[in-house]
C-alpha positions as CSV (number, residue, x, y, z in Angstrom):
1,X,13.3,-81.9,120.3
2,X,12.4,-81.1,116.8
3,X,10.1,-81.8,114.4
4,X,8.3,-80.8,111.2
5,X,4.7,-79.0,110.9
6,X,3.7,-82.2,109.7
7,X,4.8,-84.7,112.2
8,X,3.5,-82.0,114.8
9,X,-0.1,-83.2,115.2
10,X,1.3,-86.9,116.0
11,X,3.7,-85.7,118.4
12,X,1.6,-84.0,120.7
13,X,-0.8,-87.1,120.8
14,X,1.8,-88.5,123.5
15,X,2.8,-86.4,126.7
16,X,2.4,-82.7,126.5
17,X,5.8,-81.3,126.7
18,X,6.6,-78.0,129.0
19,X,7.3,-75.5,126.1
20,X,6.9,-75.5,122.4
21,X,8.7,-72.9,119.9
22,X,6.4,-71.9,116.7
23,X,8.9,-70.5,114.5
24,X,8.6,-69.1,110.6
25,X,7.6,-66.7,107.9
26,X,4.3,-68.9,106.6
27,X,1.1,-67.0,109.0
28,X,-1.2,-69.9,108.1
29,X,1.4,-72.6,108.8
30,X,2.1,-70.9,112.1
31,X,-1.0,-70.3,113.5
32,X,-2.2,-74.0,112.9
33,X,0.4,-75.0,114.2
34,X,0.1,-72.5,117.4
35,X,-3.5,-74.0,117.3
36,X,-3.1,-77.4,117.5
37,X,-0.7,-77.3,120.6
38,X,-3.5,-75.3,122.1
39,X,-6.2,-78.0,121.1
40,X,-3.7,-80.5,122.7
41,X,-3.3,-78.1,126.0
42,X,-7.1,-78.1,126.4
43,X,-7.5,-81.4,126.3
44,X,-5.1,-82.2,128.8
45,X,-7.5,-80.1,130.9
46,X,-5.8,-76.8,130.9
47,X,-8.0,-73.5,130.6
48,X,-6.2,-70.7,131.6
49,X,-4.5,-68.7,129.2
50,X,-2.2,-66.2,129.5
51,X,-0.8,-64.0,126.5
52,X,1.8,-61.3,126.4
53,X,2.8,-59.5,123.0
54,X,6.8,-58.6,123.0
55,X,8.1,-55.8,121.2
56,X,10.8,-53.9,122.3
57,X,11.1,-52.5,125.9
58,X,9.1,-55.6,127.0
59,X,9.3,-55.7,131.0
60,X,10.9,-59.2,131.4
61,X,11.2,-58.8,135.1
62,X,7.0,-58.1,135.4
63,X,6.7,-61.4,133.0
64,X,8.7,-63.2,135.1
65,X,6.6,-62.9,138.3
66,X,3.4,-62.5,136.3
67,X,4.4,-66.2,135.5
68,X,5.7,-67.6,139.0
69,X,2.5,-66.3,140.4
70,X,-0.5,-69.0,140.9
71,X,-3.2,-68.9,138.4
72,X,-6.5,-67.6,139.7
73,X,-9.0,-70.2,138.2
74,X,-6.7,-73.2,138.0
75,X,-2.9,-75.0,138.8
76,X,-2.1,-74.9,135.3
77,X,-2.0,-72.5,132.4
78,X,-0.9,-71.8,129.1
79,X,1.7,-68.8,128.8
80,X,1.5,-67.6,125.4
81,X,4.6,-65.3,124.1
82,X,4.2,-63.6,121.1
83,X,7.2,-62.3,119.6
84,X,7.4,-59.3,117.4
85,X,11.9,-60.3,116.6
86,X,14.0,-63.4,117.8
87,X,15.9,-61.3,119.1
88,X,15.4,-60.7,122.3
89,X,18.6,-59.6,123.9
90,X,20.6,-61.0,127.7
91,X,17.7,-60.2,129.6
92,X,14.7,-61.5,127.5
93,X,16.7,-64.7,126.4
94,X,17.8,-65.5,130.8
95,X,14.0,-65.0,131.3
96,X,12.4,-67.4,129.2
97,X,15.3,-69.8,129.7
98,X,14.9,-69.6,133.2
99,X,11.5,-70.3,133.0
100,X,12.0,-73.2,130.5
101,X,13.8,-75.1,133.4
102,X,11.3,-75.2,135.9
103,X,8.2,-73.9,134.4
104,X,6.2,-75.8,137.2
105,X,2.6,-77.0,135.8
106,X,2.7,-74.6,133.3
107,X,3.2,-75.0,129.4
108,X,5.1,-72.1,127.1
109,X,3.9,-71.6,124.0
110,X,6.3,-69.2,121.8
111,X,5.7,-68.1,118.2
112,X,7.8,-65.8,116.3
113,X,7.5,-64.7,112.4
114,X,10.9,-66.0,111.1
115,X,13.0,-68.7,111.4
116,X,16.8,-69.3,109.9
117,X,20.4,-70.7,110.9
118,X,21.0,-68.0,113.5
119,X,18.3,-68.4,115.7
120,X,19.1,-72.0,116.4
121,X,21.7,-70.6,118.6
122,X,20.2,-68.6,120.9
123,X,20.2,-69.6,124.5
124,X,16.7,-69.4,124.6
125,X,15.7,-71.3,121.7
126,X,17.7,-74.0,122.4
127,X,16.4,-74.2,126.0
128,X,13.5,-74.9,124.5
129,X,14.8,-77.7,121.7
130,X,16.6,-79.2,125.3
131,X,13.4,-79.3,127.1
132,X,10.3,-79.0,124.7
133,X,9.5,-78.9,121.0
134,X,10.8,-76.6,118.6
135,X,8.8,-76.1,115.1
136,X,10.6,-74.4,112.8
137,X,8.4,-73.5,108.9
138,X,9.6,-73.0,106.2
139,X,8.6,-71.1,103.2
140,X,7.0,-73.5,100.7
141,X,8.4,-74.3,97.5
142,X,6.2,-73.2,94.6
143,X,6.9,-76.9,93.3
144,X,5.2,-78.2,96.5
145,X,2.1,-75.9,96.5
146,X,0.4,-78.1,94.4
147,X,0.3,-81.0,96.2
148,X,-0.3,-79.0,99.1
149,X,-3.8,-77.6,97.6
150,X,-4.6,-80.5,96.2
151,X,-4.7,-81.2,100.0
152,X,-6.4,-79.1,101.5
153,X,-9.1,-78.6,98.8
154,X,-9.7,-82.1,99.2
155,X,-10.1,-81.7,103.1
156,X,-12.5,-78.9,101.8
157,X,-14.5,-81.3,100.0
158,X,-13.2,-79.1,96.9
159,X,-12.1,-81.0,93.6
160,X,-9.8,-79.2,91.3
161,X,-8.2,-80.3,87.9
162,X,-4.5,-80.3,88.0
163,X,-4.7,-77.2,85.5
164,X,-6.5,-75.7,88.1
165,X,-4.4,-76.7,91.0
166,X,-1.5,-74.2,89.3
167,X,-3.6,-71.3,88.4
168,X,-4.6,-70.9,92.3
169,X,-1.3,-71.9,92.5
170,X,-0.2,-68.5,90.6
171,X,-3.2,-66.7,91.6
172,X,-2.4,-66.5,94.9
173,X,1.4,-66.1,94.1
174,X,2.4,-68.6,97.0
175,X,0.0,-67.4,99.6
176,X,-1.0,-69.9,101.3
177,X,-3.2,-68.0,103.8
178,X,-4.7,-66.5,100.9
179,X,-4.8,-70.3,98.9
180,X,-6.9,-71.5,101.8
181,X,-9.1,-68.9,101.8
182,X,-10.5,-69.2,98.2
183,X,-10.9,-73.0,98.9
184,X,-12.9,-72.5,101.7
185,X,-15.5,-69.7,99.1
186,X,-15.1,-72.3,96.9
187,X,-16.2,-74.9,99.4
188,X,-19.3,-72.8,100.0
189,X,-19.8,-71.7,96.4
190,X,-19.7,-75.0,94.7
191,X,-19.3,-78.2,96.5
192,X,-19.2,-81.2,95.4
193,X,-18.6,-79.9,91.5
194,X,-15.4,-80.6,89.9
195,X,-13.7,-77.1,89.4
196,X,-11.5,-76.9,85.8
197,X,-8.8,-73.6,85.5
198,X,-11.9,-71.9,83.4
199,X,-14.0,-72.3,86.1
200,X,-11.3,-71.4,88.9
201,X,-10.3,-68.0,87.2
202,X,-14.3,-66.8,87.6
203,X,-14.6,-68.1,90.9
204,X,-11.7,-67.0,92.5
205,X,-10.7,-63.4,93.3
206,X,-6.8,-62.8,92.2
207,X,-4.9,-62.4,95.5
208,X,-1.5,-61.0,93.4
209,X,-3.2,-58.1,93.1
210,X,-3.9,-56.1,96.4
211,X,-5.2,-52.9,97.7
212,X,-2.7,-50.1,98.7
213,X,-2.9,-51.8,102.5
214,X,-1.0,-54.9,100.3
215,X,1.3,-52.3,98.3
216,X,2.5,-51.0,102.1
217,X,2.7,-54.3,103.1
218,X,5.3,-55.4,100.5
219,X,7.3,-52.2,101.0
220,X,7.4,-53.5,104.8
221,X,8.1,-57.1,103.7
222,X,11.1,-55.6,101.2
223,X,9.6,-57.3,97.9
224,X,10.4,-54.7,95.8
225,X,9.0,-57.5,92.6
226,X,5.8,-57.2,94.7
227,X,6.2,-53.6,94.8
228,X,5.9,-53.2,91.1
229,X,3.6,-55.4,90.7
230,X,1.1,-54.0,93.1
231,X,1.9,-50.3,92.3
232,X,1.3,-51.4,88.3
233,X,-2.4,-52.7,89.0
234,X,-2.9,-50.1,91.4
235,X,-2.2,-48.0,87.9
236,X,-4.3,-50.0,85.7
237,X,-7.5,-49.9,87.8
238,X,-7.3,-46.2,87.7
239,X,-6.0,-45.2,91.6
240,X,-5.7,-41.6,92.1
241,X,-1.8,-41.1,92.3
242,X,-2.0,-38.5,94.7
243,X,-4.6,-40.2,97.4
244,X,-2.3,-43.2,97.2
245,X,0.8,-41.2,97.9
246,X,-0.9,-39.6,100.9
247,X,-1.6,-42.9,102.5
248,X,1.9,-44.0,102.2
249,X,3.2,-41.0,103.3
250,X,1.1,-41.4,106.5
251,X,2.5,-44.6,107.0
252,X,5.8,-43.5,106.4
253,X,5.2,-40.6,109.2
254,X,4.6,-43.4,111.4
255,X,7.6,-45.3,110.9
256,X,9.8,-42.2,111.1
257,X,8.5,-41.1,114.0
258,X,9.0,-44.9,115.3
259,X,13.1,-44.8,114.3
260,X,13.6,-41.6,116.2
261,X,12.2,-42.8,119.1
262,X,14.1,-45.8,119.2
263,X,17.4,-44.3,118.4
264,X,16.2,-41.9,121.7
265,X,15.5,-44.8,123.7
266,X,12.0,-44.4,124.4
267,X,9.2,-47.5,124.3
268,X,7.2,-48.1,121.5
269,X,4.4,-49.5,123.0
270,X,2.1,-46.2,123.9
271,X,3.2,-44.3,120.5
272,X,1.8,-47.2,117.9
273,X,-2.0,-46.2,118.8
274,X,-1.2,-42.5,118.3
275,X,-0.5,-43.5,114.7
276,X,-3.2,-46.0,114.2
277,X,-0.6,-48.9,114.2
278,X,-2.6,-51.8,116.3
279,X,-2.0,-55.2,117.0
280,X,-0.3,-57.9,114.9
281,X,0.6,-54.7,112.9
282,X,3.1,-53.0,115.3
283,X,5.5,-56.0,115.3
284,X,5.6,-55.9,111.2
285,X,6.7,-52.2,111.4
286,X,9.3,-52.9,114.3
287,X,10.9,-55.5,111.9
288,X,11.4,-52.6,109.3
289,X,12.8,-49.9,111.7
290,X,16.3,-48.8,110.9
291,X,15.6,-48.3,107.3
292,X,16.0,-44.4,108.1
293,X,12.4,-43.6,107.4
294,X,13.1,-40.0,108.3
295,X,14.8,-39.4,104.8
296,X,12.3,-41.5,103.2
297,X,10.0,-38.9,104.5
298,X,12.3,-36.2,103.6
299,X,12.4,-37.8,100.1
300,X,8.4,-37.9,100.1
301,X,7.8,-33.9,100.0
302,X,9.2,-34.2,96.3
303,X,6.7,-37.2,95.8
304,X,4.3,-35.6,96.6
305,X,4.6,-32.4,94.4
306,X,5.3,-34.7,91.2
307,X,1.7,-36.4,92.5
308,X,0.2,-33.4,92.5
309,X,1.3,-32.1,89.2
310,X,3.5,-29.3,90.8
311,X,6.7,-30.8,90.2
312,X,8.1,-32.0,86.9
313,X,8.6,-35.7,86.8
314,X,5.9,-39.0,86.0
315,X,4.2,-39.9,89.2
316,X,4.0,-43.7,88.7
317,X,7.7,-43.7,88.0
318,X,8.8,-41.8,91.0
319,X,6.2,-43.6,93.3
320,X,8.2,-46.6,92.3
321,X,11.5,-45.7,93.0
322,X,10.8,-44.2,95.9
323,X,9.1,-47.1,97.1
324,X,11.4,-49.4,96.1
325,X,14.1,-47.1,98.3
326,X,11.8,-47.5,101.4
327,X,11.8,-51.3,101.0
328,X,15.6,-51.3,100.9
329,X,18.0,-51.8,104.4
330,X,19.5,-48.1,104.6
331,X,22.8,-49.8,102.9
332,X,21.6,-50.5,99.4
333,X,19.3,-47.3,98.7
334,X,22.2,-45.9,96.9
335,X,21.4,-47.9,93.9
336,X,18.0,-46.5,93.6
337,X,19.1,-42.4,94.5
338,X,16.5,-40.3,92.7
């Protein structure tokens, strides 16, 4: 069974079914979603939790019995999967189908950060369509974000002007995660006031423009339009070109080191912490292996001098290609060759 974000909250008002798929690429979207089948789960009187995170090397066959085992505290749980790829290969994809058709008193919750055309045939996901609920998200249209904060400021108890609906609206740049926080410090700040596009632009911080965790994040994400525009306020507020290289490099490091171990066949799990890649974090660099990192690092020695002002070239303007190169699939870098 399928059904919309929207029409998810009514559809778990009936009988709970034995697995639900959380599937797409908008975080606040997904994890209300992921919340409100849990709110549903509780209420049907089930406390026990049980999460696993899966990256690659997961050990299906240990998740298997962990889940046919009894529960310790009560007869039924709430297996929480937590997929870092869709893509799960034979073994992953038998396992949770298997599961899905006799998952005893149990309920499967499954959330992954994507959803498109291809994973609708998977065995596994549509196991769970046959036997569950599948909620696949969509990115928002810009045209619809309007209505949709005109929504949830007024479930804030936040009133905006429609001028000011669209400059949150290109403040946040389509973030919704980001959308709903500033109407939630606006819901503190001001309630009850009518807010005007004047008012909104004081009041509200300008998500579009992040720190260099954000400029990172859009090299992972492969928005090379965010790229620029994060590297040129990065510029404008005056960041030290050569600390900011440094941090990406480090990052870099880490997701070089991450390719060669893959192509070596070694787990990922145990080397993330050795690089200061934790939690939600490790999946988001997993999704941008295979981008060969090692010659962006190669490439980054060079970066580094022109940083530094001990190689000829314009810092800003190499930072940019460069980056733009490491937000590229190994395929189309070519275009960008320094």
């Amino acid at each position: 069974m399928r059904v919309s974000h929207d029409q998810l909250e009514r559809s778990l008002s009936s009988k709970l079914k034995t697995a639900y798929l959380i599937a797409g690429d908008e975080p606040l979207l997904v994890i209300e979603a992921a919340d409100q089948v849990r709110a549903a789960v509780r209420k049907a009187g089930v406390d026990e939790r049980l999460i696993f995170d899966v990256a690659a090397g997961f050990d299906w066959d240990s998740w298997y019995m962990t889940t046919r085992s009894l529960g310790l505290f009560a007869s039924r749980r709430l297996i929480e999967l937590r997929l870092a790829s869709p893509k799960l290969g034979a073994e992953g994809g038998a396992a949770i189908a298997e599961f899905v058709k006799d998952p005893g008193d149990d309920v499967l919750l499954v959330q992954v950060g994507e959803w498109g055309k291809p994973m609708e045939s998977l065995s596994w996901v549509e196991a769970i369509d046959h036997a569950g609920m599948v909620v696949p998200i969509r990115p928002m249209p810009i045209s619809d974000q309007p209505r949709w904060i005109e929504a949830r400021a007024r479930k804030l108890g936040v009133e905006l002007t429609d001028d000011a609906q669209m400059e949150l609206v290109a403040l946040v740049e389509g973030n919704l995660l980001a959308a709903h926080q500033e109407l939630f410090k606006l819901s503190l700040l001001v309630p009850g006031q009518k807010i005007d596009a004047m008012a909104l632009v004081d009041l509200v911080a300008d998500s579009a423009r992040f720190d260099v965790f954000g400029l990172f994040d859009a090299v992972i994400a492969g928005r090379g339009d965010r790229v620029r525009k994060v590297l040129a306020g990065l510029r404008a507020e005056g960041t030290d070109a050569p600390t900011l290289c440094a941090f990406l490099i480090s990052q870099v490091i880490a997701l070089a080191g991450a390719d060669e171990l893959r192509q070596s066949g070694a787990r990922l799990q145990s080397y993330w912490p050795t690089v200061r890649v934790f939690g939600p974090k490790q999946s988001t660099y997993e999704r941008a292996l295979g981008r060969d990192w090692p010659q962006r690092l190669r490439e980054a020695a060079q970066i580094d001098l022109v940083c530094k002002g001990r190689a000829a070239g314009l810092p800003w303007v190499s930072l940019e290609r460069w980056l733009l190169r490491c937000s590229l699939p190994a395929s189309k870098v070519a275009r960008f060759a320094a």
